[in-house]
FIKOL-208698 format. One record per residue: residue in one letter; y, x, z of N, C-alpha, C in turn. Coordinates in nm, 3 decimals, always signed. Layout:
// residues N
+------+---------+---------+---------+---------+---------+---------+---------+---------+---------+
| code |    n.c2 |    n.c1 |    n.c3 |   ca.c2 |   ca.c1 |   ca.c3 |    c.c2 |    c.c1 |    c.c3 |
+------+---------+---------+---------+---------+---------+---------+---------+---------+---------+
|    A |       Y |       X |       Z |       Y |       X |       Z |       Y |       X |       Z |
...
+------+---------+---------+---------+---------+---------+---------+---------+---------+---------+
END
This chain:
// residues 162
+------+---------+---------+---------+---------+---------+---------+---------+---------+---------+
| code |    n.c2 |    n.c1 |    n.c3 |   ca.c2 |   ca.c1 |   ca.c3 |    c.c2 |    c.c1 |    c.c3 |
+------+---------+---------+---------+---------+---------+---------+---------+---------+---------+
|    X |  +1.289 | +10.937 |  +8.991 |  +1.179 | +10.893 |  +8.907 |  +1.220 | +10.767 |  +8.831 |
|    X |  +1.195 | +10.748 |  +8.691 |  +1.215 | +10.644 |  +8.636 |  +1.135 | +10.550 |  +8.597 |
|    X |  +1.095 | +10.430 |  +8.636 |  +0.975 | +10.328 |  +8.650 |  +1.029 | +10.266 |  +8.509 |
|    X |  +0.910 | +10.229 |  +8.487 |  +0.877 | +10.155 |  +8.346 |  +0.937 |  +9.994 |  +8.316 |
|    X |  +1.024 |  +9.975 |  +8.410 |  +1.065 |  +9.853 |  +8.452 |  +1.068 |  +9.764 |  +8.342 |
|    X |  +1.058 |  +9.779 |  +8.232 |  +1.121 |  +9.704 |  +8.117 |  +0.999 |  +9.609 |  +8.071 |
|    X |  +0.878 |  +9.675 |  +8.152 |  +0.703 |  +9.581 |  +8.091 |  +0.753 |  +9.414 |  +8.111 |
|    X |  +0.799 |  +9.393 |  +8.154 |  +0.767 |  +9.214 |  +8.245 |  +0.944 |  +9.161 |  +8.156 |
|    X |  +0.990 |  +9.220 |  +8.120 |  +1.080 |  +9.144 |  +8.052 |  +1.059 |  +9.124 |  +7.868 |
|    X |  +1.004 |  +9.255 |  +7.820 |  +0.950 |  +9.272 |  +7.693 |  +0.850 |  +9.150 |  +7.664 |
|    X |  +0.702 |  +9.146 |  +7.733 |  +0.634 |  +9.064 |  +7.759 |  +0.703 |  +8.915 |  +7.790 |
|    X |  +0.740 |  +8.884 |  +7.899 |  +0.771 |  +8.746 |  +7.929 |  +0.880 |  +8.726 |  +7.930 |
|    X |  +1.016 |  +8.833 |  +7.906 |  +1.119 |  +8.742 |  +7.825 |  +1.095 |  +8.612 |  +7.730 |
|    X |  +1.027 |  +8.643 |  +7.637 |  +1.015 |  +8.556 |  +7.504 |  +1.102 |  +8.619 |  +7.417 |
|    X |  +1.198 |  +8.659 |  +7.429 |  +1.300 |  +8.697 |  +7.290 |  +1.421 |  +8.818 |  +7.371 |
|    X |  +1.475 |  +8.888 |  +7.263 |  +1.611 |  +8.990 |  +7.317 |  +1.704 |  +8.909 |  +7.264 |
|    X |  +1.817 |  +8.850 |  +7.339 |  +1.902 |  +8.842 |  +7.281 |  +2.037 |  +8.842 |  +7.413 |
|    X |  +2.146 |  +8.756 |  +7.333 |  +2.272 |  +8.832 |  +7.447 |  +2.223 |  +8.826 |  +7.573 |
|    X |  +2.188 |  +8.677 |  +7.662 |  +2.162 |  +8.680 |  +7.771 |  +2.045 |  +8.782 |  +7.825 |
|    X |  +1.923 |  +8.826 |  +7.771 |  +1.861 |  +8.966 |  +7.791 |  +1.920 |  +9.061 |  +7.814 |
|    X |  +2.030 |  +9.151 |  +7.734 |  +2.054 |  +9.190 |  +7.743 |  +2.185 |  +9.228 |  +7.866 |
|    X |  +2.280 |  +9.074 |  +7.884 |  +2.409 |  +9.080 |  +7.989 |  +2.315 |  +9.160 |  +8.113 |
|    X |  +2.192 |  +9.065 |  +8.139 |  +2.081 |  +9.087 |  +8.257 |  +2.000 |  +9.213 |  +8.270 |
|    X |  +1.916 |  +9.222 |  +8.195 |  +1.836 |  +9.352 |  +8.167 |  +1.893 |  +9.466 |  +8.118 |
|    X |  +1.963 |  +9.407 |  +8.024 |  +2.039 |  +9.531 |  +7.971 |  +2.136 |  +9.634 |  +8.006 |
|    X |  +2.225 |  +9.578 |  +8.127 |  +2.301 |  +9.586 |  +8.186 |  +2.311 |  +9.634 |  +8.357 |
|    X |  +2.178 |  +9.607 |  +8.373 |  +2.156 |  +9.626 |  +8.537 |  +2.121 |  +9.766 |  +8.546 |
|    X |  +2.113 |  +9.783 |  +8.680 |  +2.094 |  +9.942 |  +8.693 |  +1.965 |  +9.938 |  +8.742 |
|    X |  +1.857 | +10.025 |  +8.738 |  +1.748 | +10.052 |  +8.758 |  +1.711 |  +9.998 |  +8.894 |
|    X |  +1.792 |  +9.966 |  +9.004 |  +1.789 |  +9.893 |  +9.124 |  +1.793 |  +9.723 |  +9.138 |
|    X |  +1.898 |  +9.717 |  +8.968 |  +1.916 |  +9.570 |  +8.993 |  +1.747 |  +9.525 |  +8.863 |
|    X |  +1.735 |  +9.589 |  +8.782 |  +1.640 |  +9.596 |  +8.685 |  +1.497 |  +9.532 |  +8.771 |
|    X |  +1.461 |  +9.604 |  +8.919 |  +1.394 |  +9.513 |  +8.985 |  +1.404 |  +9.437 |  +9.046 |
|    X |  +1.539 |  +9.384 |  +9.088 |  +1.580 |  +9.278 |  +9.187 |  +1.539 |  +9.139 |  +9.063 |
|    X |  +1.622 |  +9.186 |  +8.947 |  +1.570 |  +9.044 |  +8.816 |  +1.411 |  +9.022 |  +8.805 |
|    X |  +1.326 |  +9.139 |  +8.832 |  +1.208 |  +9.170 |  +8.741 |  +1.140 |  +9.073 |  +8.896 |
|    X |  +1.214 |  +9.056 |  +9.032 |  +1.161 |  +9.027 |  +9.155 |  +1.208 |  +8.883 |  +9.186 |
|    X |  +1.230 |  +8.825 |  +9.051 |  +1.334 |  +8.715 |  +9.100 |  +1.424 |  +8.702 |  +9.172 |
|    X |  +1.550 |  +8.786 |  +9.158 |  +1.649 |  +8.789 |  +9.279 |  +1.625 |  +8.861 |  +9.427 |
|    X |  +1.519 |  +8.889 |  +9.450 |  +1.467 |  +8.979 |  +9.607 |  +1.472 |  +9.094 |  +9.605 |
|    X |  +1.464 |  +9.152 |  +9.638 |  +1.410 |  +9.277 |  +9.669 |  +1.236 |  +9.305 |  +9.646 |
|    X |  +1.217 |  +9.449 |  +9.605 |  +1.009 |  +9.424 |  +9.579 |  +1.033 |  +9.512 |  +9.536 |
|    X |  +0.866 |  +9.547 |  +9.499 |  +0.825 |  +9.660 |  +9.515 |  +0.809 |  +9.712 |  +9.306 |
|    X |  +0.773 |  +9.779 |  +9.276 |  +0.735 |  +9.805 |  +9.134 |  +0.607 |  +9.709 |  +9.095 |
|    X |  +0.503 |  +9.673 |  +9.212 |  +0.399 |  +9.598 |  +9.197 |  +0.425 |  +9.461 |  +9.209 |
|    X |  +0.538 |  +9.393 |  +9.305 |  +0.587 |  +9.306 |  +9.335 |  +0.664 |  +9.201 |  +9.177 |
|    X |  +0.674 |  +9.319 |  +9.105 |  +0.717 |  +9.220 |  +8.995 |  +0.652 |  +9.204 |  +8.894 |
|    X |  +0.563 |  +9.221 |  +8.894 |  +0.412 |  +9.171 |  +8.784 |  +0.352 |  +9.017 |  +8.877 |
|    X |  +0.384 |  +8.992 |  +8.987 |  +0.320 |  +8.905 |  +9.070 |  +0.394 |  +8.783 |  +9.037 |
|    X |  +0.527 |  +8.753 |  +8.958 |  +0.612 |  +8.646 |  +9.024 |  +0.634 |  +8.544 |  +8.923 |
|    X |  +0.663 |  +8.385 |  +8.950 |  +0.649 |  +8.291 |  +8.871 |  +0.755 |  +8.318 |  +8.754 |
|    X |  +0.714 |  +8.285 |  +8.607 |  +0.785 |  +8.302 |  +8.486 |  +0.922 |  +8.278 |  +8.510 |
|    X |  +0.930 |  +8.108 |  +8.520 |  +1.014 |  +8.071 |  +8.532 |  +1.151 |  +8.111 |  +8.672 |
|    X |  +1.081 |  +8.149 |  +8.723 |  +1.166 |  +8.207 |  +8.881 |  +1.223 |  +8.348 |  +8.761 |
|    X |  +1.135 |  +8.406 |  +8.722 |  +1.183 |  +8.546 |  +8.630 |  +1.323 |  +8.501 |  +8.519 |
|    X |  +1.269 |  +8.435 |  +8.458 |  +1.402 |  +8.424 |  +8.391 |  +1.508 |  +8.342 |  +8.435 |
|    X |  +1.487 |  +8.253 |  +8.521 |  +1.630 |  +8.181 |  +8.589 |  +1.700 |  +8.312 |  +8.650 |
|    X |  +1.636 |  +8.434 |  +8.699 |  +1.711 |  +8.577 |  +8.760 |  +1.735 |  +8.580 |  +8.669 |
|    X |  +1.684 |  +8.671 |  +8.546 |  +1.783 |  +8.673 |  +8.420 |  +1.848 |  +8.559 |  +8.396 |
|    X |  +1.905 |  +8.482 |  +8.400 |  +2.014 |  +8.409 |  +8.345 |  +2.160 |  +8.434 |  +8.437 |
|    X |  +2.070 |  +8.446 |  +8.621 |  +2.180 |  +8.442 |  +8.708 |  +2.277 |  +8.597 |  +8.662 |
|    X |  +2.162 |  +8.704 |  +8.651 |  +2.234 |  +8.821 |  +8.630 |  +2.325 |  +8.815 |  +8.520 |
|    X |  +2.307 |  +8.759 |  +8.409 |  +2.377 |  +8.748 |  +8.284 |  +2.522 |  +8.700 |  +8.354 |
|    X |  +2.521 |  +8.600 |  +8.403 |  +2.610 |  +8.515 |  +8.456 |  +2.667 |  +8.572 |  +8.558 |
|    X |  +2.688 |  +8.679 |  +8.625 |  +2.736 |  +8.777 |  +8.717 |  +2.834 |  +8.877 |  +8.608 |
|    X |  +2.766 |  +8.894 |  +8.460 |  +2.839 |  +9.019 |  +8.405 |  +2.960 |  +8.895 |  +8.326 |
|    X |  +2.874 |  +8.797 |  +8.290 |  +2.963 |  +8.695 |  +8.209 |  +3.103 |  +8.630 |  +8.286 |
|    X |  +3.099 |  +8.587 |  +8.416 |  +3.146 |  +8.620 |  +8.533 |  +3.269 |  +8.716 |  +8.574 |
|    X |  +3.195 |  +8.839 |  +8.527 |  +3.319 |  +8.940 |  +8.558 |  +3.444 |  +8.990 |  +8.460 |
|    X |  +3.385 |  +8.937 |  +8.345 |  +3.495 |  +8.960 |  +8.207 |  +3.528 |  +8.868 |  +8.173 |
|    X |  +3.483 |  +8.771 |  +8.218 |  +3.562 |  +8.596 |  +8.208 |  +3.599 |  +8.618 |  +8.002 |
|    X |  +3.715 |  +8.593 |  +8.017 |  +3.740 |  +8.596 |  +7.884 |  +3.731 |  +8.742 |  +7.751 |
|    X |  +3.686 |  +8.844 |  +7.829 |  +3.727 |  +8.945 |  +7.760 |  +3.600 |  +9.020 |  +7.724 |
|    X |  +3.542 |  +8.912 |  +7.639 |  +3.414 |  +9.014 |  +7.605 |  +3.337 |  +8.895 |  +7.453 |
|    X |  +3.283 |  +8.929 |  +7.379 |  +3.246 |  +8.907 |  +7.245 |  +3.046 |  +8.926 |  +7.307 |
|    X |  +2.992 |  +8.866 |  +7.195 |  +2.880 |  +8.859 |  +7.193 |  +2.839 |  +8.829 |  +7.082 |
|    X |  +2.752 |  +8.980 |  +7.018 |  +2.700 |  +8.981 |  +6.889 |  +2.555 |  +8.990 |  +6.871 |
|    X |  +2.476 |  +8.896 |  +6.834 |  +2.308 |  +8.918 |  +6.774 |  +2.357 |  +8.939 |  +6.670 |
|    X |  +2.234 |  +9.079 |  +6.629 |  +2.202 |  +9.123 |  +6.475 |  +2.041 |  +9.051 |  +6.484 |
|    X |  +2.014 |  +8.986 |  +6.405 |  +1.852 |  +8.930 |  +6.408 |  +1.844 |  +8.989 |  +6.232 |
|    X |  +1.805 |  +9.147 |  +6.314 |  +1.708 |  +9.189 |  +6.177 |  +1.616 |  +9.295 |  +6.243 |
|    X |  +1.532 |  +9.297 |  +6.173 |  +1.407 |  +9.360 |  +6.220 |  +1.303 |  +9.308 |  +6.346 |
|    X |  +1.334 |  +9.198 |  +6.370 |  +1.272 |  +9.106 |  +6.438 |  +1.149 |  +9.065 |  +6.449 |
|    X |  +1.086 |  +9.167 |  +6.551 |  +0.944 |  +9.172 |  +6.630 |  +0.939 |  +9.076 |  +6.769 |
|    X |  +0.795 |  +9.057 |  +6.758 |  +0.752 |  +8.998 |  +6.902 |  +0.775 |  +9.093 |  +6.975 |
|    X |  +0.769 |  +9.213 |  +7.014 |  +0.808 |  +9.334 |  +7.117 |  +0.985 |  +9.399 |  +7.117 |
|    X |  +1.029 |  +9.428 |  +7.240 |  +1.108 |  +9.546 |  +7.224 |  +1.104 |  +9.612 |  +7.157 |
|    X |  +1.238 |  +9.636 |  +7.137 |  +1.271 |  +9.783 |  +7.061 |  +1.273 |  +9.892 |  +7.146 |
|    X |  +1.258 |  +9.868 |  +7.257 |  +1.260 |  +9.985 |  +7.347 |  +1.098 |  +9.985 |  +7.434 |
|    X |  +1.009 |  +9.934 |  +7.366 |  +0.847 |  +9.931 |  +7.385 |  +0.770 | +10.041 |  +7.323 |
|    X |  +0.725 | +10.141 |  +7.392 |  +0.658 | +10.295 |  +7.277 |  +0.614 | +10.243 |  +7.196 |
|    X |  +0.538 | +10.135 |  +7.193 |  +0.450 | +10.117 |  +7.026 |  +0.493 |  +9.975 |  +7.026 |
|    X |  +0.557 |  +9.939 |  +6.924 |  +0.671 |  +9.814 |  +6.936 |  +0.534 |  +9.763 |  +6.818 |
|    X |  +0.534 |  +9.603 |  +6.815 |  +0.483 |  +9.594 |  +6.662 |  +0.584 |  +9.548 |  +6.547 |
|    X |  +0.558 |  +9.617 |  +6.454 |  +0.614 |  +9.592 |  +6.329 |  +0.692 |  +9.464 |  +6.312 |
|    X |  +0.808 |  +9.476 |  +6.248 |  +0.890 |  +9.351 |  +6.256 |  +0.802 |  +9.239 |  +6.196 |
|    X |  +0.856 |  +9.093 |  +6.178 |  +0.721 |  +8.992 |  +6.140 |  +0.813 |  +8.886 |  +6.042 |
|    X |  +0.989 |  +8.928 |  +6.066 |  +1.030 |  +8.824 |  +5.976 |  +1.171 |  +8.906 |  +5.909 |
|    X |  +1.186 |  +8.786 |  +5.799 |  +1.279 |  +8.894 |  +5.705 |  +1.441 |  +8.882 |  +5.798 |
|    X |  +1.520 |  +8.985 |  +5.783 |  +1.636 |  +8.955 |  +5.867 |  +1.729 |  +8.814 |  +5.807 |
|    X |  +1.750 |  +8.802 |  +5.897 |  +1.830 |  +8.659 |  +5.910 |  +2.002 |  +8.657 |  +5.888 |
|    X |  +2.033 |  +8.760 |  +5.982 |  +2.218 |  +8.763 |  +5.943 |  +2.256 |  +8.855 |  +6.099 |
|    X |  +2.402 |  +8.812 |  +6.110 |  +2.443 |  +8.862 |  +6.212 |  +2.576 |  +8.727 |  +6.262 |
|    X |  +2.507 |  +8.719 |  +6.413 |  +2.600 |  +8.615 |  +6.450 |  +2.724 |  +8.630 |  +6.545 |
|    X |  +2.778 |  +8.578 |  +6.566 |  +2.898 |  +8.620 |  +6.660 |  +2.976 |  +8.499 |  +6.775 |
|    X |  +2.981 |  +8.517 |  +6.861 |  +3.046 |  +8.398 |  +6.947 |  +3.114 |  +8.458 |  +7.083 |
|    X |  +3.174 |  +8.356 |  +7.114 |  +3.242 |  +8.391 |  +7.243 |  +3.185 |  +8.343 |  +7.359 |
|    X |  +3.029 |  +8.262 |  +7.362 |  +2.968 |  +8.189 |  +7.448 |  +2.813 |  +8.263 |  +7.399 |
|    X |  +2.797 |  +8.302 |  +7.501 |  +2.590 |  +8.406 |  +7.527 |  +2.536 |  +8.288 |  +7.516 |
|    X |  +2.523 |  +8.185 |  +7.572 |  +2.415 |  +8.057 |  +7.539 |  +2.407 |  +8.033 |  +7.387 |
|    X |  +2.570 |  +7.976 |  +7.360 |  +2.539 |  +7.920 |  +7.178 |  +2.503 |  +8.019 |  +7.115 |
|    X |  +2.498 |  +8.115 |  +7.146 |  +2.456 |  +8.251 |  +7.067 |  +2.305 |  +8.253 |  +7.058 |
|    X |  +2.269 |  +8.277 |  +7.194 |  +2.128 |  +8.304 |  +7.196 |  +2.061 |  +8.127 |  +7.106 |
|    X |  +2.115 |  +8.003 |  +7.177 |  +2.047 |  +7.914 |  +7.112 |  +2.056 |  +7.894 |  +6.972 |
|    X |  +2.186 |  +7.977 |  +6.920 |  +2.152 |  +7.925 |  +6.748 |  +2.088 |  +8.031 |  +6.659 |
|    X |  +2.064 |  +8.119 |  +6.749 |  +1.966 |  +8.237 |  +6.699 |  +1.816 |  +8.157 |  +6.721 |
|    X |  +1.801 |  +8.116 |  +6.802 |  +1.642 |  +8.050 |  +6.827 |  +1.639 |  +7.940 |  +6.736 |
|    X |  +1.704 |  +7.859 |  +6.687 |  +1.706 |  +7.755 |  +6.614 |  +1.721 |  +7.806 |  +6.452 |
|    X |  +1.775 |  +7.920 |  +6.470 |  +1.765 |  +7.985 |  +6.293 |  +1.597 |  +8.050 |  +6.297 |
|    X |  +1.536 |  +8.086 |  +6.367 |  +1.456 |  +8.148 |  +6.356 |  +1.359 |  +7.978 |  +6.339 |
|    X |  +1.356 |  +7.877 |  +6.437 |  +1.272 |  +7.758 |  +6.417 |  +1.303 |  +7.719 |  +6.301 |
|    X |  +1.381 |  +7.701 |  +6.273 |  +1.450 |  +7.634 |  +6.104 |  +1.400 |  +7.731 |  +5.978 |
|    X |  +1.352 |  +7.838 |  +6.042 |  +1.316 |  +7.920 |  +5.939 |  +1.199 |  +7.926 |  +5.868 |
|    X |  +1.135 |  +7.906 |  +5.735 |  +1.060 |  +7.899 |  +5.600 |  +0.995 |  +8.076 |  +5.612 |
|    X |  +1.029 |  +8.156 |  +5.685 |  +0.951 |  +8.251 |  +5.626 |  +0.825 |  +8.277 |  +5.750 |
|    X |  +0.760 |  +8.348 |  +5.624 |  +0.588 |  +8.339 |  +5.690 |  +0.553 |  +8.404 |  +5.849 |
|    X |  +0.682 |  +8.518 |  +5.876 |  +0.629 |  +8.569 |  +5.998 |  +0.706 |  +8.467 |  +6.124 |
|    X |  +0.731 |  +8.354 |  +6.112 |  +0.785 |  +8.240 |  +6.162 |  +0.723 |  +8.205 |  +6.290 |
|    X |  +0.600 |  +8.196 |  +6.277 |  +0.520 |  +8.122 |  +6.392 |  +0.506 |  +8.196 |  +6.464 |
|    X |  +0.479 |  +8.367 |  +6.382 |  +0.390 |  +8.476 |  +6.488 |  +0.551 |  +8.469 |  +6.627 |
|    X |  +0.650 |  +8.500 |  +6.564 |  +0.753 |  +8.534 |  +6.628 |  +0.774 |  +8.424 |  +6.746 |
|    X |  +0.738 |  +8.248 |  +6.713 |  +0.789 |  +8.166 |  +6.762 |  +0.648 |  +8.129 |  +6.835 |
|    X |  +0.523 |  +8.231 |  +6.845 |  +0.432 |  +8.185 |  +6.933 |  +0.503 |  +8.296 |  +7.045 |
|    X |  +0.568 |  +8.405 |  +7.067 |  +0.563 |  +8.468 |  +7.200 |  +0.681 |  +8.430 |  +7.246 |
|    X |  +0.795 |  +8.332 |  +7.173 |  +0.890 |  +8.277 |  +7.248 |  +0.843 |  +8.199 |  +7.342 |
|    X |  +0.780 |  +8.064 |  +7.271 |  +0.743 |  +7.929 |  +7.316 |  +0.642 |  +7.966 |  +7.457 |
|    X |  +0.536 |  +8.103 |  +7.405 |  +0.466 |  +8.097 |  +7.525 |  +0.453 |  +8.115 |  +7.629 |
|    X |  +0.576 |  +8.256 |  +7.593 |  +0.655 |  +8.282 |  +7.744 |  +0.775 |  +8.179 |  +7.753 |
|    X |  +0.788 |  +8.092 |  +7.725 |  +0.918 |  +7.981 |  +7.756 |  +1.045 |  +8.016 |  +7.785 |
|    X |  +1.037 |  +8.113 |  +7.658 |  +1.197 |  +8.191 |  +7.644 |  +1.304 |  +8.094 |  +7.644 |
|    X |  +1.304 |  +8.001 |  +7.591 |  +1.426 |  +7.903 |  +7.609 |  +1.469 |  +7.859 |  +7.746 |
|    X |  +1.369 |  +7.892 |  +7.851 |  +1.424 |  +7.853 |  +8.005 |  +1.554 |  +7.956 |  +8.048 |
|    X |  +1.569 |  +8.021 |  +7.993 |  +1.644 |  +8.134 |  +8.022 |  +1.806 |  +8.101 |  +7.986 |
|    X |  +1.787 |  +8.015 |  +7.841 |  +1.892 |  +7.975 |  +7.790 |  +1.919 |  +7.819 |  +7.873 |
|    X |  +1.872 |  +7.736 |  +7.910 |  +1.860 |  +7.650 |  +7.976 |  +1.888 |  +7.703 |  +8.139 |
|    X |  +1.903 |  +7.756 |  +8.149 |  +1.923 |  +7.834 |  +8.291 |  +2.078 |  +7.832 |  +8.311 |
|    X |  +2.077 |  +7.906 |  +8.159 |  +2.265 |  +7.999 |  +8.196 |  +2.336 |  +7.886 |  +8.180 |
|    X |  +2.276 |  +7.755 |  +8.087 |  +2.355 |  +7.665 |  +8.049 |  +2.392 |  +7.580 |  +8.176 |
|    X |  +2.278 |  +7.549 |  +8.262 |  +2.293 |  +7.470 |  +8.396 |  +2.364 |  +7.566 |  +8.480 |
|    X |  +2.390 |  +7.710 |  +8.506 |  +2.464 |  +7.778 |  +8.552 |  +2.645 |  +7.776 |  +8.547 |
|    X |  +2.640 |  +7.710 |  +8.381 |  +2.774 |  +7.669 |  +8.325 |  +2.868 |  +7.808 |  +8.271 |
|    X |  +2.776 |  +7.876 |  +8.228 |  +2.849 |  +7.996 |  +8.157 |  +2.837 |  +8.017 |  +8.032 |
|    X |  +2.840 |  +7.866 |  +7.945 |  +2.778 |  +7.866 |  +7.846 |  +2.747 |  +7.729 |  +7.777 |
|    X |  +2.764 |  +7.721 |  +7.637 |  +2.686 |  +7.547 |  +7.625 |  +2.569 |  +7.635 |  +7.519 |
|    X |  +2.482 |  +7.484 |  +7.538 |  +2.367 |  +7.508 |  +7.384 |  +2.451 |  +7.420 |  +7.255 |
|    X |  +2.560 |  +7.395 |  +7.292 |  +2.591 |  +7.298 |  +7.140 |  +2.702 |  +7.395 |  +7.063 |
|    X |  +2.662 |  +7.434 |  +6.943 |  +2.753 |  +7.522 |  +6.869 |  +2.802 |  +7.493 |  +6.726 |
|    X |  +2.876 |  +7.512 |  +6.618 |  +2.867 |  +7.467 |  +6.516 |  +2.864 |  +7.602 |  +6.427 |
|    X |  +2.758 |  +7.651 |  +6.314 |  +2.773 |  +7.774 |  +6.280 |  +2.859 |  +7.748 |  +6.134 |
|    X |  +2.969 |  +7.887 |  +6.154 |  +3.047 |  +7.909 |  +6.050 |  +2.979 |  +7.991 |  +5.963 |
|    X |  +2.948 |  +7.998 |  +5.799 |  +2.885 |  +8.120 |  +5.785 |  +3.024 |  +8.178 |  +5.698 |
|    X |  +3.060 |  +8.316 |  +5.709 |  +3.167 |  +8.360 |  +5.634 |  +3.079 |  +8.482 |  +5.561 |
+------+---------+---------+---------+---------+---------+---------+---------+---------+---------+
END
């Protein structure tokens, strides 16, 4: 049977980006609730129950397990286009809210994910806030602040644009 596991990260992630994905993206339907359980073991009901922040410090640890295992041999690409408050993998996603931005590239999931959040704050277009009210509210940046205190990762980057 395949459980819907993906509700509690769509929702209170705050944002998709590399570290979502090393974690969520990457786990197997067993580890999908161990993150969704903060690191424990639980039940399908067990992970609608558990503190935000406990939720995404698991996502960061999991990220940092795959980041971890390829040490140097792995790339990390955001495309930030079509960029909705929901999954793309949510049945009724809502409509994207801002115009695409670019495509970034790094060898570090933190500076990645953080200079994607900072292009989107820095950003002038109108679907700006809607996008940057379901980050801020689910406190998507703890996640990135997580991996960074984990040390698999900095938030300080300098962007090249080519």
């Amino acid at each position: 049977m395949i459980e819907p596991i993906c509700i509690k990260s769509i929702h209170l992630g705050g944002y998709g980006g590399a570290l979502k994905q090393l974690s969520i993206g990457v786990a197997s339907g067993h580890g999908k609730r161990v993150i969704h359980c903060c690191g424990h073991e639980g039940s399908y009901e067990d992970m609608f129950s558990q503190d935000q922040d406990s939720f995404l410090e698991a996502m960061a640890d999991a990220a940092s397990s795959v980041v971890n295992h390829f040490k140097d041999n792995i790339a990390y690409i955001n495309v930030m286009a079509n960029m909705s408050v929901d999954c793309d993998c949510c049945n009724v996603a809502e409509d994207p809210c801002m115009q695409d931005i670019g495509i970034l590239a790094s060898l570090d999931p933190v500076a990645i994910d953080q200079a994607c959040i900072d292009l989107v704050t820095n950003s002038d277009d109108p679907g700006r806030d809607h996008l940057l009210e379901r980050i801020n509210s689910r406190h998507g940046v703890h996640t990135i602040e997580a991996a960074s205190e984990l040390g698999i990762g900095s938030r300080e980057y300098e962007l090249i644009e080519i």
